[in-house]
C-alpha positions in Angstrom: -35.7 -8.2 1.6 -32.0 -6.7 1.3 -29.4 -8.9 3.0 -27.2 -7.3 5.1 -23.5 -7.6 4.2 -21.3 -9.7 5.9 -18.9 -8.1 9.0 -15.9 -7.9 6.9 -17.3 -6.3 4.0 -19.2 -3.8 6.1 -16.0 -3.6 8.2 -13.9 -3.2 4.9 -16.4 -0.4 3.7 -15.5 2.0 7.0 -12.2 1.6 6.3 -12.0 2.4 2.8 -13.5 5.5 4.3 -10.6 6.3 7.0 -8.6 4.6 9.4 -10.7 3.4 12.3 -8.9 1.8 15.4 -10.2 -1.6 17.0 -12.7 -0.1 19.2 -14.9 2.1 16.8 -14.9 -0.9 14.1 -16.2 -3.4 17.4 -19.1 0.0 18.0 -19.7 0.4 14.6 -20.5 -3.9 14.4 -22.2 -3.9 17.2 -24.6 -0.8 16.3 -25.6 -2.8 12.7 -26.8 -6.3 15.0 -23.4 -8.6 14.2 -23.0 -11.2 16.8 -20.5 -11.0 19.1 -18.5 -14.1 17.2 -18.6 -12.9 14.0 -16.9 -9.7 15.1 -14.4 -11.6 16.8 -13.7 -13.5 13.8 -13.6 -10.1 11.2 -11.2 -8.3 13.7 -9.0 -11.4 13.6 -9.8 -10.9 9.7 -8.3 -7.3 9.5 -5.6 -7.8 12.0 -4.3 -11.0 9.9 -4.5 -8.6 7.1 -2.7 -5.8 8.5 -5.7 -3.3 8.2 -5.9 -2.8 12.0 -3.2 -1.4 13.6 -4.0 1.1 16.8 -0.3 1.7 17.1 0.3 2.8 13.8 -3.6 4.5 13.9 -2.6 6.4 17.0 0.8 8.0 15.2 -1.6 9.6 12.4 -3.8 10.7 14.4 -1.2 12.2 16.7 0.4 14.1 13.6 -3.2 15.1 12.3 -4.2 16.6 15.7 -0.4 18.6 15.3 -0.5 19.7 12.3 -3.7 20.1 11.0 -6.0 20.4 13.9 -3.1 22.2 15.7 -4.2 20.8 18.8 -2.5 21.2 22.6 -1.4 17.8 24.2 -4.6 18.0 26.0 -7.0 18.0 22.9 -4.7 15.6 21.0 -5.1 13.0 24.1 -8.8 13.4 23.8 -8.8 13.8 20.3 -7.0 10.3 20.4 -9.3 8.9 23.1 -12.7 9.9 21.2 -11.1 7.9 18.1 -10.6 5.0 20.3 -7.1 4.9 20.9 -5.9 2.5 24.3 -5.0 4.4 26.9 -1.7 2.4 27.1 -0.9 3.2 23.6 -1.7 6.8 24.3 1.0 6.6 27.2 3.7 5.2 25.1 3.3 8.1 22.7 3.2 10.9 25.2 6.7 11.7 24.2 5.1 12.6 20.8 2.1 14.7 22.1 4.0 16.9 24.6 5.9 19.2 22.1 3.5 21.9 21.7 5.0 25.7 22.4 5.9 26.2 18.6 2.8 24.9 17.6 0.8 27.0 19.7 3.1 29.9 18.2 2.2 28.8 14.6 -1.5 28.4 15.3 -1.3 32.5 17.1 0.8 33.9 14.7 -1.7 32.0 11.4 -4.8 33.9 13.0 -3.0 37.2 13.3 -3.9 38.1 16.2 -3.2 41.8 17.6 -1.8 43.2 20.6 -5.3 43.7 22.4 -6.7 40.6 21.9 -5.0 38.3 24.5 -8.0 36.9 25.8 -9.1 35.3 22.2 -5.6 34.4 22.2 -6.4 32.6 25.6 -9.8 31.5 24.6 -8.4 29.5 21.1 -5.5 27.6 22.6 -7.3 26.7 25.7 -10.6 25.6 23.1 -7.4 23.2 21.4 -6.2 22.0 24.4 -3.1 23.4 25.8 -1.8 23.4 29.1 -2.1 26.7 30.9 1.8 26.7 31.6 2.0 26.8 27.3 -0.4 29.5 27.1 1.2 31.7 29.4 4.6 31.1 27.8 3.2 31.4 24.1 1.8 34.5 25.4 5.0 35.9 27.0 6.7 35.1 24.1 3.6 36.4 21.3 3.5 40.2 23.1 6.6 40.9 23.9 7.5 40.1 20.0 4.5 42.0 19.3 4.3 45.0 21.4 8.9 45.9 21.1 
């Protein structure tokens, strides 16, 4: 019989991977059978170490959901949430989330979209998660560049 590795080498394994915030490493423990006390004592581990930070987590995901996923401030929250991001840290960085006209813009005007097809238009950046207020600017602003 195999023996199973200990918490912090399985731990250090999923984050060779990617970063991985406090939460999914405790689900990810808890889903192999570690006790409760020896995933205490490998997040102390990693902390001590400096390989868990959800602050610093939560700021590359935020720029990942921006500008690669090019995500409203909607789908980045959820995007953030799903990863396992605090809610409180998610607050402090709603400054940083909020900003999302120009990408919206970016995203429509990557796609090339034409003039008749504001309901895709509609359809994609409510599918990433902006606000309707951005979708009926972006679109203000996409056709009436478009159509003069």
């Amino acid at each position: 019989m195999r023996k199973r590795p200990s918490a912090l080498n399985y731990s250090l394994k999923l984050l060779s991977y990617r970063g991985r915030s406090e939460r999914e490493l405790i689900n990810r423990l808890l889903m192999k059978g570690y006790p409760d006390d020896e995933i205490k004592g490998t997040l102390g581990q990693l902390k001590d170490m400096g390989l868990i930070d959800d602050r610093k987590l939560a700021l590359d995901f935020i720029n990942y959901a921006k500008e690669t996923k090019k995500l409203g401030s909607i789908g980045t929250r959820n995007f953030l949430l799903s990863r396992g991001i605090p809610e409180d840290i998610i607050r402090d960085f709603s400054d940083d989330i909020t900003d999302e006209e120009e990408n919206a813009l970016r995203l429509i005007e990557k796609r090339n979209f034409r003039v008749g097809e504001k309901r895709k238009v509609y359809s994609l950046l409510q599918r990433k998660g902006y606000s309707f207020e951005t979708i009926r600017k972006v679109l203000r602003k996409f056709y009436n560049e478009e159509v003069s």
